[in-house]
C-alpha positions in Angstrom: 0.0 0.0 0.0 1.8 3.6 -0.8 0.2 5.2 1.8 2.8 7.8 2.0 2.5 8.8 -1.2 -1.1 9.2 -0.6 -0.7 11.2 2.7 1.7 13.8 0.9 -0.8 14.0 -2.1 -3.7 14.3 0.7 -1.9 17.0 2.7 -2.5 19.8 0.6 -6.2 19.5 1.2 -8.5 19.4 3.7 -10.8 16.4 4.2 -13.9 15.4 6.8 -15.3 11.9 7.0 -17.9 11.0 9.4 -18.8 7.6 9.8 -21.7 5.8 11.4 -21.1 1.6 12.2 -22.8 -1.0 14.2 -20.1 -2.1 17.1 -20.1 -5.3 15.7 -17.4 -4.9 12.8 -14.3 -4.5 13.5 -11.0 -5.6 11.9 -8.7 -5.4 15.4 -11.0 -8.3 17.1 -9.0 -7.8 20.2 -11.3 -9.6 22.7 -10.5 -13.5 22.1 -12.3 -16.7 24.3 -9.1 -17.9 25.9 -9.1 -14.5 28.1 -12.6 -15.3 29.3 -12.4 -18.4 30.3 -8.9 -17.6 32.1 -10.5 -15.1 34.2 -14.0 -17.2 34.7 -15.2 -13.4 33.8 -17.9 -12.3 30.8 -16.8 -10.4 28.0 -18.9 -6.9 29.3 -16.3 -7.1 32.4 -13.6 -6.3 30.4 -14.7 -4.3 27.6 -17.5 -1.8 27.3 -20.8 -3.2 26.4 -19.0 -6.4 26.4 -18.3 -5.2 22.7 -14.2 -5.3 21.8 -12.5 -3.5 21.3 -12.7 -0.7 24.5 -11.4 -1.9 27.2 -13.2 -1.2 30.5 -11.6 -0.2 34.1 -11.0 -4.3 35.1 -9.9 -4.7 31.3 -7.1 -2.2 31.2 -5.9 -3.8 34.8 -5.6 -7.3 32.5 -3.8 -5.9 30.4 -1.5 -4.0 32.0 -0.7 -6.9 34.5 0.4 -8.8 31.0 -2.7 -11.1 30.4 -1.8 -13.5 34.1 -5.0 -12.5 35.7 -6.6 -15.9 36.3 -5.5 -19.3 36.2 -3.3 -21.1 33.2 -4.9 -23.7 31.7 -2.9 -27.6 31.9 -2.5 -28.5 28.3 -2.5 -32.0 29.6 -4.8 -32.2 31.6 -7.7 -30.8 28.5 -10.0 -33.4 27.9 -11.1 -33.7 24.1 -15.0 -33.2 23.9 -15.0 -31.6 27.0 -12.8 -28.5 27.1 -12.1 -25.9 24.9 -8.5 -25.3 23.3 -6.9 -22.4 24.4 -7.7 -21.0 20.9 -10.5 -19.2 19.0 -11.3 -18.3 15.5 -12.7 -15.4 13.8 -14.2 -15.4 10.3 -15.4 -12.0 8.5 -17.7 -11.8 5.5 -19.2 -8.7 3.7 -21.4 -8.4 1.2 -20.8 -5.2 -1.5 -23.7 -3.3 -3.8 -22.5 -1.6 -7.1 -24.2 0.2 -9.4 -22.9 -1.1 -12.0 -20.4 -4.0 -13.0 -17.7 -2.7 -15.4 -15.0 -2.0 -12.8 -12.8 -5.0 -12.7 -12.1 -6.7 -9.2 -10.5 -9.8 -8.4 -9.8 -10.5 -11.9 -13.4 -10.4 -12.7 -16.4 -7.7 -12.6 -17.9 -7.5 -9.2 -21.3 -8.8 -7.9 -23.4 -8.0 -5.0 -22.4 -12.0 -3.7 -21.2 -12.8 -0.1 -17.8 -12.8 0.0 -15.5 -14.0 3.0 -12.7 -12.1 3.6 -10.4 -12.4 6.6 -10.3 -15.4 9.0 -7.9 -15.0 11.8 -6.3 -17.5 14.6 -5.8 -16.3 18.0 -4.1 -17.8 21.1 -3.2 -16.0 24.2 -3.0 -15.6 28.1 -1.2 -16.1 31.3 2.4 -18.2 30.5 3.6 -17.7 33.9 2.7 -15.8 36.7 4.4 -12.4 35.2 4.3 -13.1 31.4 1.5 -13.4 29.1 0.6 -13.2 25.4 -1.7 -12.2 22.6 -1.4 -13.8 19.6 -3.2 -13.4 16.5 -2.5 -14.9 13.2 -4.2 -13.6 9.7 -4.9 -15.2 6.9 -6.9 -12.3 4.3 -8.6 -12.6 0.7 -7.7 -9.2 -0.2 -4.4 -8.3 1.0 -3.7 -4.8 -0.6 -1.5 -5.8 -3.2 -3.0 -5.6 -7.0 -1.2 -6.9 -10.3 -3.6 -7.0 -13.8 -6.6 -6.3 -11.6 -6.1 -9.8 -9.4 -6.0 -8.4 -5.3 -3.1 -10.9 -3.7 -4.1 -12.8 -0.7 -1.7 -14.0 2.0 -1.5 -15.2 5.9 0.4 -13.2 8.4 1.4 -12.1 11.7 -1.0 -9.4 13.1 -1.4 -7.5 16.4 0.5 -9.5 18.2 2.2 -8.9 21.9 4.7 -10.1 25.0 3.8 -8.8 28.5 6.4 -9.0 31.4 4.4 -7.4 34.4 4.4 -7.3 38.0 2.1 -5.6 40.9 3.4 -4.1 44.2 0.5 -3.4 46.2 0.9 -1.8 49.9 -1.4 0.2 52.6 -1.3 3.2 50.3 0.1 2.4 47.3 -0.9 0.6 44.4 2.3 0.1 41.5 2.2 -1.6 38.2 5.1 -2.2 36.1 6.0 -3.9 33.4 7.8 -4.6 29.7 6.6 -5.4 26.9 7.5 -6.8 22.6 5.0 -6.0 19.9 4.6 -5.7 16.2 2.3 -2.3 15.8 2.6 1.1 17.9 0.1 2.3 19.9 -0.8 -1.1 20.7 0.2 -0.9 24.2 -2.6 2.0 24.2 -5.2 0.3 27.1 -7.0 3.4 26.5 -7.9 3.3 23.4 -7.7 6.7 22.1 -5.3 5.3 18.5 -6.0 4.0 15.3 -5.2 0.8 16.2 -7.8 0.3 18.3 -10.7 1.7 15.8 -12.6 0.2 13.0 -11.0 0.8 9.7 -13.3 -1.4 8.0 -15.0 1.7 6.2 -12.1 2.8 4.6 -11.0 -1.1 3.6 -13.9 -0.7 1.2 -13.2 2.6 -0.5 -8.8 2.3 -0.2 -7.0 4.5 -3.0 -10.1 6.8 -3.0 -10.7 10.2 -0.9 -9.4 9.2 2.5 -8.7 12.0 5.0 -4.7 12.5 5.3 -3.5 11.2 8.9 -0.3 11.3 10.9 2.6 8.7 9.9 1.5 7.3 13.4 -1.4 6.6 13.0 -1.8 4.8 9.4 -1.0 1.4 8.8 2.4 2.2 6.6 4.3 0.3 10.4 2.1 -1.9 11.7 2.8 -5.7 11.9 6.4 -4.8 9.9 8.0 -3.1 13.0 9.1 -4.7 16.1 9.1 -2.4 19.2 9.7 -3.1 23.0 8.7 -0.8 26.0 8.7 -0.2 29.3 5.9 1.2 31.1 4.8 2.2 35.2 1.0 2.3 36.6 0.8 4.2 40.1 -2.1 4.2 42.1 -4.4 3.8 39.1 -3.8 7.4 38.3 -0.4 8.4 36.9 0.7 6.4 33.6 4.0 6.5 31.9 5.5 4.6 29.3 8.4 4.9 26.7 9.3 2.5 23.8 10.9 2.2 20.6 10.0 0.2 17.2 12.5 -0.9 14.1 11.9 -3.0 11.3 12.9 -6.7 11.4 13.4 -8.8 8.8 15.1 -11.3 10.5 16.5 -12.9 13.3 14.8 -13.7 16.3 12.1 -11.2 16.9 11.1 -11.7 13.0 8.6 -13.9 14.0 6.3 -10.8 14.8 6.6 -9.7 11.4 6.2 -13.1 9.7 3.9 -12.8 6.2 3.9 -9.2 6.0 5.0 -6.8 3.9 6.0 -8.1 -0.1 4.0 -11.2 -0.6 2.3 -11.2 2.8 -0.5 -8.6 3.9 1.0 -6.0 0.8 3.3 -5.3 -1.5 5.8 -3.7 1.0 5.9 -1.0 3.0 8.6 1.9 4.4 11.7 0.8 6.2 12.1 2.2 9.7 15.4 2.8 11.6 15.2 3.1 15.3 12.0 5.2 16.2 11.3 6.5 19.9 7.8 6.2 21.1 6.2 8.0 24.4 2.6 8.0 26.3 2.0 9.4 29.7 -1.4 10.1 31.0 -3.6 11.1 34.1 -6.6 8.4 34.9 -9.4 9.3 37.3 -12.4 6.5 38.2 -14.9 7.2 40.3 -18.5 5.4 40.5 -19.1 4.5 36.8 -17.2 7.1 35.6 -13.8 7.0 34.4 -12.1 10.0 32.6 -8.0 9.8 30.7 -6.7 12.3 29.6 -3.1 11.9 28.0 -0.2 12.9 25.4 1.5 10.4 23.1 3.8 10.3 20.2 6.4 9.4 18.2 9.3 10.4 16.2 9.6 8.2 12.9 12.7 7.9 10.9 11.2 5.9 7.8 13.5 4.8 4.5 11.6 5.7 1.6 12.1 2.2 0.0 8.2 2.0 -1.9 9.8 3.0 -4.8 13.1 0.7 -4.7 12.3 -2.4 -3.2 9.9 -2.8 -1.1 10.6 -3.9 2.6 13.8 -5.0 2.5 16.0 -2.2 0.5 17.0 -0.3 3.6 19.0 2.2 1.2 16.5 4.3 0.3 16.6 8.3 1.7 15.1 8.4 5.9 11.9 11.0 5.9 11.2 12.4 9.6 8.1 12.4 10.9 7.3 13.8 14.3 4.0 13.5 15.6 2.2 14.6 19.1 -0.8 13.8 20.3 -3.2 14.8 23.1 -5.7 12.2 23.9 -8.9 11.9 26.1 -11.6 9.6 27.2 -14.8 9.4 29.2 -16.6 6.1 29.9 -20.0 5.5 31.7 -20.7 2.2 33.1 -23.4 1.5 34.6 -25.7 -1.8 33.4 -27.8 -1.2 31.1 -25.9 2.0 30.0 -22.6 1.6 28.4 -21.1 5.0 27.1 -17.7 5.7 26.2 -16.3 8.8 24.5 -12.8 9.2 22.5 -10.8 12.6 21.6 -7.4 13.0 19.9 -5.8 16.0 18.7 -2.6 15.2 16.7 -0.3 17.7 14.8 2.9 16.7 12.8 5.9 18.0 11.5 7.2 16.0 8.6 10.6 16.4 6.9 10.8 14.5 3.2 14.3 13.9 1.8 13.8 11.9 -1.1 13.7 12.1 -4.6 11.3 9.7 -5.2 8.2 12.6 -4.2 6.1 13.0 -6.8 5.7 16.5 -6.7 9.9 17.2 -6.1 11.9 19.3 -8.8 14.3 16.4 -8.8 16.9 14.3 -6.8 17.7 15.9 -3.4 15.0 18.0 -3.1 13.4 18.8 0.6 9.9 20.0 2.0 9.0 20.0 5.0 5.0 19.8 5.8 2.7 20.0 8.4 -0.6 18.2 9.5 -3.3 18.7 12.2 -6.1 16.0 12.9 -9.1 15.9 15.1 -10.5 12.8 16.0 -13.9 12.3 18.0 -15.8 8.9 18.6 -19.2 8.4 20.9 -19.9 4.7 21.5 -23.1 3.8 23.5 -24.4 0.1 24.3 -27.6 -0.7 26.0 -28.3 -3.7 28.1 -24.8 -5.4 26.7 -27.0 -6.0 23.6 -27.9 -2.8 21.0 -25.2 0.0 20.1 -23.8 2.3 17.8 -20.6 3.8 17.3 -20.2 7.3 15.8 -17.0 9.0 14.3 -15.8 11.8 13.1 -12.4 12.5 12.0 
């Protein structure tokens, strides 16, 4: 996918999208069986309206304590026809309208017929008493890539995490902290103010049309092809801090997070990126069935503009700079049957292009520096664990 080129074509204009979804859809399924019956708890005790992805109060506490809240199941002691594997599956289907059927698609003109898309593996929880895992394996119809009007499939890694955690809790003190290996920023985000934890499904449909231009952080150009590992500290429920780093890996030991992605996998490659520091700190407040965050995060992204000479593995193409900043907020209400939860992010970046493969450059060396400010707002509200609706604008 040459996002990138997009975003700089994009950033010269202005663009609104609103967007109105059922909370069922959702391509980051990031709620899996396994969890629940670790914990022995329901799927609304962890995430808001027991619909994934938002994570409620007890939900961001699993997380945070690295998936080991409950008790490990004994692979040998699982009885077949009686227990579950400590697996689950997800299958999504869509079905499309057009008006008419000249366009070519998948190598033939489309119809209105069902159409499965993505089926995804997932396998997580507690490994010992301080380490857990989420695990998710992908295997889509429609990967991004496009030769002679035939969309590529492929199976790969996706959202996919480590967790080292421990809790130190005295008279007056309550202290989380832990470490953590994944393969997409903003992941570690329990609060779920980032793209990575929204439904992009409305744009899957309409990619390489008018999409509104967002930060390098927050579009998919790193996810799943960058390796990052963090450190982060929890006190008292309240104060949250957290600092990380992500580079691309294309082999050795941590390249089984980016397994299947990139040429041949999920796309036909993406940008390269070198060593890229990543930051969140934040101020929680619960109280009854409220809960307010509010928070700053970002990232400064040193990507090798290798689209146009090799996909993801020429790491000699020229490094673009792309600092982004972010304030971040959110406001839940929980209280059965009324499930609310509200999302703001305000995110302004300073990019630096030195590349000669722009578009719109005079020539080899040129430079341009841009900038880009993006408002993001979701309300979410659930009744009686059953009925909701999500509504975004961006």
């Amino acid at each position: 996918m040459k996002l990138i080129k997009s975003l700089r074509k994009a950033q010269v204009s202005a663009l609104a999208l609103v967007g109105a979804a059922t909370l069922a859809t959702s391509f980051d399924a990031n709620a899996i069986p396994p969890f629940a019956r670790q914990t022995g708890f329901k799927c609304v005790a962890c995430h808001v309206g027991g619909m994934f992805p938002q994570l409620t109060s007890l939900g961001r506490m699993f997380k945070l304590t690295g998936y080991t809240l409950g008790n490990r199941p004994n692979l040998g002691d699982l009885v077949v026809n009686e227990d579950f594997p400590p697996v689950a599956i997800m299958v999504q289907g869509a079905k499309q309208y057009y008006n008419n059927n000249n366009a070519q698609q998948n190598g033939k003109a489309p119809n209105s017929a069902f159409d499965d898309q993505v089926v995804s593996l997932f396998a997580g929880g507690k490994i010992t008493d301080n380490v857990g895992a989420f695990l998710q394996w992908t295997q889509q119809k429609y990967s991004g890539g496009q030769t002679n009007t035939q969309w590529t499939s492929g199976g790969a890694q996706d959202n996919s995490e480590i967790r080292y955690a421990d809790r130190i809790v005295g008279p007056s003190s309550d202290l989380i902290y832990g470490v953590y290996v994944n393969n997409r920023p903003t992941m570690s985000d329990v609060w779920n103010t980032t793209e990575n934890w929204v439904s992009g499904w409305i744009n899957f449909f309409n990619g390489g049309n008018a999409q509104a231009p967002v930060t390098f952080l927050d579009q998919d150009t790193m996810q799943h092809l960058a390796v990052g590992t963090g450190a982060y500290v929890f006190k008292d429920k309240t104060w949250y801090g957290e600092i990380g780093a992500y580079k691309s890996v294309t082999h050795g030991v941590l390249s089984f997070a980016t397994a299947g992605n990139g040429a041949g996998g999920f796309g036909p490659g993406s940008n390269l990126i070198d060593t890229s520091p990543y930051f969140r700190f934040a101020y929680n407040k619960e109280w009854g069935p409220h809960e307010f965050e509010i928070g700053l995060h970002g990232m400064v992204a040193y990507a090798h503009d290798a689209l146009a000479v090799g996909g993801n593995t020429d790491w000699g193409g020229a490094i673009n700079t792309f600092r982004d900043i972010a304030i971040d907020s959110q406001y839940q209400y929980i209280l059965d049957p009324h499930y609310f939860a509200a999302h703001f992010r305000l995110s302004h970046e300073n990019s630096y292009y030195n590349s000669s493969n722009l578009e719109f450059t005079a020539g080899p060396g040129a430079q341009l520096n841009n900038q880009l400010t993006e408002v993001y707002l979701d309300g979410t509200y659930i009744y009686e664990a059953k009925y909701g609706s999500m509504l975004t604008y961006q």
